[in-house]
Each structure stands twice: as C-alpha cells, then as structure tokens.
N, C-alpha and C positions, 0 to 999 in steps of 0.2 A: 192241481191247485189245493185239493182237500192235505195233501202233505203238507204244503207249505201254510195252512191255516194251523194245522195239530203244531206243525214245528214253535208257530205263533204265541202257541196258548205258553204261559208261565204256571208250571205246578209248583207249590210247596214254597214260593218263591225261588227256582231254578232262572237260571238268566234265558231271557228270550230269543231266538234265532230262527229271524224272516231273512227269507232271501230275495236277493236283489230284483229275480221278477214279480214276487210279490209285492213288495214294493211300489214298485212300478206301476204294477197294477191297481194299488192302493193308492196311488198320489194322483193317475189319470183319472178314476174314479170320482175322486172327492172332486178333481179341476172340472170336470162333467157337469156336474152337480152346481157346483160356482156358476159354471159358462152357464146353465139353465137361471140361476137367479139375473146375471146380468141379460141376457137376451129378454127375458122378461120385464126387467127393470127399459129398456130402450124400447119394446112394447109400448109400453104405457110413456115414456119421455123420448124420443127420438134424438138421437144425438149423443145420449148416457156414454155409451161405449167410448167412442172417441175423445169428449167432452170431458170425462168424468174417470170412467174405468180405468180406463190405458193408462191415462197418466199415471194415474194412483200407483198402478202395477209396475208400474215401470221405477217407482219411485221405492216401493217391497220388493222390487227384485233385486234391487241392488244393482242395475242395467249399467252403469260406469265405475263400479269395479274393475280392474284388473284380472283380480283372482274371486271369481265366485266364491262362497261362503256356501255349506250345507242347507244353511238357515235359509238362503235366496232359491233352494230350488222349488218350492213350492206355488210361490210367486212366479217363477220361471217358466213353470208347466201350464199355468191357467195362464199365462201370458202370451205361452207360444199358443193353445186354443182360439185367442181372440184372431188370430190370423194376422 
C-alpha cells in the first residue's frame, strides 16, 4: 500500500496515478468514518438512520438511475455500510 501512496503523491505537478485498490481503500475508509458519524448521530436520536440518513443517501446516490454516474459512487459505498 506504501506503493500506491508514493504512486499518489504529485511531484513538480506530474499527473497522479492511484490505483483502483487504493482507491478502494480510500472511499471505504472515509464511508467508515461517515457510518461512525451516523451511528452516533441515532445514539443520541433513535430512528436518524432510517428516518433521516437512508433516505438522504439514497437520494446522493443517485439509486433510480439506469446508468450509475462516477459521482454516485461514493454515496453508493456509505449506502451499501448502512446495511
């Protein structure tokens, strides 16, 4: 993974090239981090997730598209975490 960090970095402004398990690694990460503010957030409100979250998410994913959009998949990944 320390390869695909160095691949990461842009020198000199050189174009950057992460690779897809990076990636990967990078979007479940951050969805991790999300899933901990909403679990928290239903903590403290009971209901949040269902009530509140999901919908939202489902509404940033872009969930009745056809054809997914790049842009939706990040919404997608903290979407598929809520279970």
């Amino acid at each position: 993974m320390l390869t695909a960090a160095k691949n990461a970095q842009a020198e000199g402004g050189e174009r950057m090239e992460i690779s897809s398990a990076y990636l990967a690694d990078l979007l479940i990460g951050i969805a991790k981090a999300q899933t901990a503010v909403i679990d928290a957030m239903e903590r403290a409100n009971p209901g949040f997730r269902n009530t509140h979250a999901v919908p939202l998410l489902q509404v940033a994913a872009n969930m009745r598209a056809g054809d997914p959009r790049l842009i939706d998949l990040p919404s997608r990944v903290l979407l598929r975490m809520q279970g």
